[in-house]
N, C-alpha and C positions, 0 to 999 in steps of 0.2 A: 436243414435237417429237422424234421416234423416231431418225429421222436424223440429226439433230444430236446428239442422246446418245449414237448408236453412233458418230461420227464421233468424240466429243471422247474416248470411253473407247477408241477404239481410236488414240488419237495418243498419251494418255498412255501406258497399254500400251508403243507403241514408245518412247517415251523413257524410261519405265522398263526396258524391255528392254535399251536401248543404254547407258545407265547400266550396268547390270549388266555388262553386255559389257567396259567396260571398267574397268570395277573386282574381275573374276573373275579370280583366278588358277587357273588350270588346276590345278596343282602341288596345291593346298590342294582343289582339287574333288573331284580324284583320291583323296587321301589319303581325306576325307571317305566319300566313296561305300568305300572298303575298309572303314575302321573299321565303317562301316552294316551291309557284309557279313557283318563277323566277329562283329558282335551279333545279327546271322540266323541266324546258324550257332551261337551259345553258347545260343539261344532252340530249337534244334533239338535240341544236345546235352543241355538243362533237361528237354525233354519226353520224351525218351528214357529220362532218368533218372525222371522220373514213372513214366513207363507201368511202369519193370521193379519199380519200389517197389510200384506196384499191384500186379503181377503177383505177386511173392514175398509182397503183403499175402493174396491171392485162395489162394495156395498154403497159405502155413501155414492158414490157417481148415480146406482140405482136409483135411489132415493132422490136426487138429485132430476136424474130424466123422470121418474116416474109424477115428480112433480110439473114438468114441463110438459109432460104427455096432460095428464088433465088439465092443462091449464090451457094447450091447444085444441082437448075436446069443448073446455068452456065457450071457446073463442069462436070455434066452428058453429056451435049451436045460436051465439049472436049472430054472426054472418048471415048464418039460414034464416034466423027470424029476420034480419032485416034486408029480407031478399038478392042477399048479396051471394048466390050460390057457388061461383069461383071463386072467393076467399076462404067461406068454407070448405070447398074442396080442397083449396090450399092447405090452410090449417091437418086436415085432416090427414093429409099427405106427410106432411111432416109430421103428424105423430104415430102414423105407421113406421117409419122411417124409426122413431124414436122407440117404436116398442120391439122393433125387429134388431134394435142394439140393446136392447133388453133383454131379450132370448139370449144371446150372446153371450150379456157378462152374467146370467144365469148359470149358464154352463161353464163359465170360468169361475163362479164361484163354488158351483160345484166340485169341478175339478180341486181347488184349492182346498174344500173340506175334505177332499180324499187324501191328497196330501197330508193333510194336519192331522187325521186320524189314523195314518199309516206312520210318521214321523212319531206322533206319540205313543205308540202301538212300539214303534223299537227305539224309543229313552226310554218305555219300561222295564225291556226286555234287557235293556242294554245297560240299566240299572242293577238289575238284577245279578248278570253275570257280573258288573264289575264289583260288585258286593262281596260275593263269592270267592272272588278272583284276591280280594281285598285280607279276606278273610282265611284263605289255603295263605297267601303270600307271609303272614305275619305268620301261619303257622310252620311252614318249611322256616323262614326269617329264628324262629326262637331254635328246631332242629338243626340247622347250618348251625348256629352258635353255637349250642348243646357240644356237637358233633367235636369242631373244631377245637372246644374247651378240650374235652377228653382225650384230642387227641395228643394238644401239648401238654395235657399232664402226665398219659402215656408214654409221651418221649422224653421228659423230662424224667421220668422215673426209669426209663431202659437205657435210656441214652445214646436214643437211633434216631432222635432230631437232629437239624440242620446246626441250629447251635448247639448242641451236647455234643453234637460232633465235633465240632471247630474247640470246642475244651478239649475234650478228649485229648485230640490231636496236639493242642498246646498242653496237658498236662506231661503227654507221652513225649513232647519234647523237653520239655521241664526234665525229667527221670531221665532220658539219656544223656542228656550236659550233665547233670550229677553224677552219672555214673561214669560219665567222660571225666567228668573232673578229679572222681577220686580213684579214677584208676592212675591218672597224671601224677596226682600228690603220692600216692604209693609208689608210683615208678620214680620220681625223683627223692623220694626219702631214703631209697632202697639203693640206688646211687649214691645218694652222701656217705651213705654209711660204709660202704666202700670206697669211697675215696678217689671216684670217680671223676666228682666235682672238685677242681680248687677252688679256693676261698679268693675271689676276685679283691679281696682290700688290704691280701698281702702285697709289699712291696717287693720289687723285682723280677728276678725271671721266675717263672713258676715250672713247677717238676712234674714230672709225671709219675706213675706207680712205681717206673723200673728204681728211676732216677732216685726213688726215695728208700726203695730196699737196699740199692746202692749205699745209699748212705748211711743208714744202718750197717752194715756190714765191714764197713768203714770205721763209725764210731767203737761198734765192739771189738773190731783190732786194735784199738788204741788202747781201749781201757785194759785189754790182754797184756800190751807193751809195758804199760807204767803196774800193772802189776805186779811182774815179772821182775821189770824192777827195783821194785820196793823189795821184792824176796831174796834179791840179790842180794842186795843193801844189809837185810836183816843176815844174812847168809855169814856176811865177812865180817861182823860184829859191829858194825857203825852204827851210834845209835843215833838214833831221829830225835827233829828238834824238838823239846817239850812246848808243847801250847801252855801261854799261864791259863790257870784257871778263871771261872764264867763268874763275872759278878769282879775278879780283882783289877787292879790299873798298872800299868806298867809303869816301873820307875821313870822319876820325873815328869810323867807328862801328869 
């Protein structure tokens, strides 16, 4: 399925893309792309330094035949005077030979200074722009910071950064547990006081609401009984036992 493979490798793509995106510092890209340049430019000034090594290597050799060419025209001209006409021919042979490898590295060392002035012709140019390039880089470098400062004191002051969010969100759960909490302690105070809750450190069985209006109701018919009574008692003239009074001792004791 062609389509589907170009679909899936083009959504990776963008989430590798956006990854990158926000994991790239500008600052560090900048920096990167100069260093790259100025090892352009040290790769420029190597070959430059080649070619003129050639160059001076191609020179001495000249120097080198061009003394060996005079030195067989010398040779040639004893030959001739001393009637030796085929050695000077000789001679002579070879230092054509010698001058015709001299035309040669004429033109190689020609070559070699077009090299060397077209080489230095772009480290200046190439100088130039990384200069340039040197000089935008540290100025975007202090804007990206600029940028960046403002933006987190921006967010920091609205509080639509990625940390002012993450408070936020923990203060806003802070505030609901508290509000969770004191709805709980209101709901269970508002319970005791109706008597909702028993007291879990009485001993025995424990009553419930009815259980305890019961008993109530209960107790006030008893205290109705011994009323009653007592009005009885007072009724038929019996009189009731005297208490001694508060502070005296009862005989003998």
């Amino acid at each position: 399925m062609p389509g589907l493979t170009g679909r899936f490798s083009t959504m990776v793509k963008a989430k590798v893309s956006a990854a990158l995106d926000r994991t790239e510092d500008p600052a560090e890209t900048l920096d990167y792309s100069y260093e790259k340049q100025l090892e352009l430019l040290q790769n420029v000034k190597s070959g430059i330094a080649e070619v003129v090594t050639s160059k001076k290597r191609l020179q001495m050799q000249e120097g080198s035949l061009r003394e060996q060419a005079a030195k067989l025209e010398g040779q040639a001209r004893q030959a001739l005077s001393a009637g030796n006409e085929d050695l000077s021919r000789a001679a002579l042979q070879r230092k054509q030979a010698i001058e015709d490898e001299l035309g040669s590295l004429d033109q190689q060392v020609v070559e070699l200074e077009r090299q060397q002035d077209q080489l230095t012709d772009n480290e200046k140019k190439l100088q130039v722009k990384i200069e340039a390039f040197r000089t935008k880089k540290e100025v975007i470098k202090a804007q990206y910071s600029a940028a960046d400062a403002q933006v987190q004191i921006s967010e920091a002051a609205t509080g639509v950064g990625e940390q002012m969010a993450d408070v936020g969100l923990a203060m806003q759960r802070a505030m609901e547990k508290t509000e969770n909490m004191k709805a709980r302690a209101d709901a269970v105070g508002e319970l005791e006081q109706t008597g909702t809750f028993d007291d879990l450190t009485q001993l025995g069985a424990r009553e419930d609401d009815l259980g305890r209006q019961l008993a109530q109701v209960t107790d006030a018919s008893e205290v109705d009984a011994q009323l009653n009574k007592m009005k009885a008692e007072l009724g038929s003239g019996a009189t009731p036992q005297q208490l001694p009074p508060a502070g005296e001792k009862e005989a003998g004791s």
